[in-house]
C-alpha positions as CSV (number, residue, x, y, z in Angstrom):
1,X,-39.1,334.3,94.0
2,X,-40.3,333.5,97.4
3,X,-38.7,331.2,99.8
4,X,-40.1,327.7,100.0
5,X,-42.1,327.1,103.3
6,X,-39.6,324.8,105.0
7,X,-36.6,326.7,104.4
8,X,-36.3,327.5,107.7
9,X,-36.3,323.8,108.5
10,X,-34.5,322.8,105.8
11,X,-31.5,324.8,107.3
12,X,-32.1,324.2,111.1
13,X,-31.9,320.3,110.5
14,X,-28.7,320.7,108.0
15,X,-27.0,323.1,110.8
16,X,-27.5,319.7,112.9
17,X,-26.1,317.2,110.5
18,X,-23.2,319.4,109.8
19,X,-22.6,320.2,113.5
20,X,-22.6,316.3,114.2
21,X,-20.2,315.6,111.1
22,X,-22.9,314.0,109.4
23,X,-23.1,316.2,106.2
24,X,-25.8,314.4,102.9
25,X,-25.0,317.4,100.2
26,X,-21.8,318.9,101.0
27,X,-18.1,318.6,102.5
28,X,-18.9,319.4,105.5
29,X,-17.0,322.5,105.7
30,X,-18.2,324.7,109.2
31,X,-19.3,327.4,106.3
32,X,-22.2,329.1,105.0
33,X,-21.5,327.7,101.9
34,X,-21.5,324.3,103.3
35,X,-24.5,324.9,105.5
36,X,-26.8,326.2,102.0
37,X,-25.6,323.3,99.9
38,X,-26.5,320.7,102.8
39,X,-29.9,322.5,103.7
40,X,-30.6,322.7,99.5
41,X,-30.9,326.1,99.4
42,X,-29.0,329.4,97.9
43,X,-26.5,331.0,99.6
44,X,-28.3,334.5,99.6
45,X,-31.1,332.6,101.8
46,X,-28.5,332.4,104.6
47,X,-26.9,335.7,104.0
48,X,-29.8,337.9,103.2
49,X,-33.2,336.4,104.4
50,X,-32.1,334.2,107.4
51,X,-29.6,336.0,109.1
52,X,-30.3,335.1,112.2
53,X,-29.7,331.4,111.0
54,X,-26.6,332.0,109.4
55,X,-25.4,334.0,113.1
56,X,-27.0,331.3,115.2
57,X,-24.8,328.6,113.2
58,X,-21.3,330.5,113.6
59,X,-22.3,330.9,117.4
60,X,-22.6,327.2,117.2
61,X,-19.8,326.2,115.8
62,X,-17.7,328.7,118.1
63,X,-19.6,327.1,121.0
64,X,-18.2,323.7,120.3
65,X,-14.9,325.2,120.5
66,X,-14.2,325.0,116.7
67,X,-13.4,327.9,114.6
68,X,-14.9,328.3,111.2
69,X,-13.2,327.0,107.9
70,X,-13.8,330.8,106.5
71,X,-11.9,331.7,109.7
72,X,-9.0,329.6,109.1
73,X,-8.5,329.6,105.5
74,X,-8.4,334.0,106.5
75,X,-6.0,333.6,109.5
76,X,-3.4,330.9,107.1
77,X,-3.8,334.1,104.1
78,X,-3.2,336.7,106.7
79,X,0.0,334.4,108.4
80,X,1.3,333.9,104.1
81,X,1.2,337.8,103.5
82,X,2.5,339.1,106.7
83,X,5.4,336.7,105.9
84,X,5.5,338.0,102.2
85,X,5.4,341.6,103.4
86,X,8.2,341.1,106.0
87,X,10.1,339.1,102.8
88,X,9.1,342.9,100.8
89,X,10.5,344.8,103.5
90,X,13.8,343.2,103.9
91,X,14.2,343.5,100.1
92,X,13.4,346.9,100.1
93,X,16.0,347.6,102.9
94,X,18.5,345.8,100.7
95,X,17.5,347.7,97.8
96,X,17.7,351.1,99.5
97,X,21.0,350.0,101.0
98,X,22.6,349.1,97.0
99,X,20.9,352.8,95.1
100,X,22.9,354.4,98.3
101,X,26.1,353.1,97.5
102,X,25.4,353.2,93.5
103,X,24.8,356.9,94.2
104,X,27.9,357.3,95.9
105,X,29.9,355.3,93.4
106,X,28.3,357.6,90.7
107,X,29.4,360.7,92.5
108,X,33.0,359.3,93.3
109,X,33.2,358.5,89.4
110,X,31.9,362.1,88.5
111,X,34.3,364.0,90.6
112,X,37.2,362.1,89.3
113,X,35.7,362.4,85.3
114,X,35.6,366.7,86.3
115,X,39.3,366.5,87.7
116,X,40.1,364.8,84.4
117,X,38.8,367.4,82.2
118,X,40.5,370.2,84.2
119,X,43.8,368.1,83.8
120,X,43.0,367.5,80.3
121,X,41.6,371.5,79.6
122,X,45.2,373.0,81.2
123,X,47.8,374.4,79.6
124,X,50.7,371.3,79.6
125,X,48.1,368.3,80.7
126,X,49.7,366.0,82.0
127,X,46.7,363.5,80.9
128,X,46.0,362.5,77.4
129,X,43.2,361.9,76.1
130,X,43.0,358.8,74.3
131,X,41.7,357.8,70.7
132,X,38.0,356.7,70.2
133,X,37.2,353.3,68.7
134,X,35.6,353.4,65.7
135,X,32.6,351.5,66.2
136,X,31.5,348.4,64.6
137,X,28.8,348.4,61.9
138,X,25.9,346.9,62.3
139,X,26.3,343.9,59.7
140,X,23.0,343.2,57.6
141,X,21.6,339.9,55.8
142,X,22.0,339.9,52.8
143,X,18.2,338.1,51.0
């Protein structure tokens, strides 16, 4: 399909209207997105058979001192995850910090079970070992 013969015009005069907040067919938005929905055209016209469109519009919109809604919405998601990674890390710190001391605690608790069993395993211990529960049997339905 080829493009239609105004295109280019099509998007030069809606790269106006959105640039003087006058949008007809979209939000507004300082996006390609925006910019194809206002000029009436698909989005692949701007990003694969006008490129130089689609760059002369972002140099625009940087020229008026604005940055791009793409650009923003990207820099608030970067901002959320760096927090959420920094939130990952300090959990992952914590986390490293509690299997240390469950280790140690596991250790502690196996040493003390082997001096146990060398008590228990001499001649005259002077531990006993005590009786095992019986344990408790499962109790079924009766249907």
């Amino acid at each position: 399909m080829s493009p239609a013969p105004d295109e280019r015009d099509r998007i030069r005069a809606a790269m106006d209207r959105i640039l003087a907040d006058t949008p007809e067919h979209s939000n507004g938005a300082l996006t390609i997105v925006a910019l194809a929905q206002e000029a009436q055209v698909p989005r692949n016209a701007l990003t694969q058979r006008h490129l130089d469109l689609k760059n002369e519009f972002y140099e625009k919109v940087r020229a008026r001192g604005a940055t791009p809604d793409s650009e923003k919405r990207l820099r608030r998601q970067v901002t959320k995850l760096k927090e959420l990674r920094a939130a990952d890390a300090e959990e992952l710190a914590g986390l490293r910090a509690d299997v240390e001391a469950l280790v140690g605690a596991l250790h502690q608790v196996q040493m003390e079970n082997r001096q146990l069993r060398q008590r228990l395993a001499a001649p005259d211990p002077a531990v006993r070992s005590l009786p095992t529960q019986p344990r408790p049997r499962a109790v079924r339905s009766r249907s």
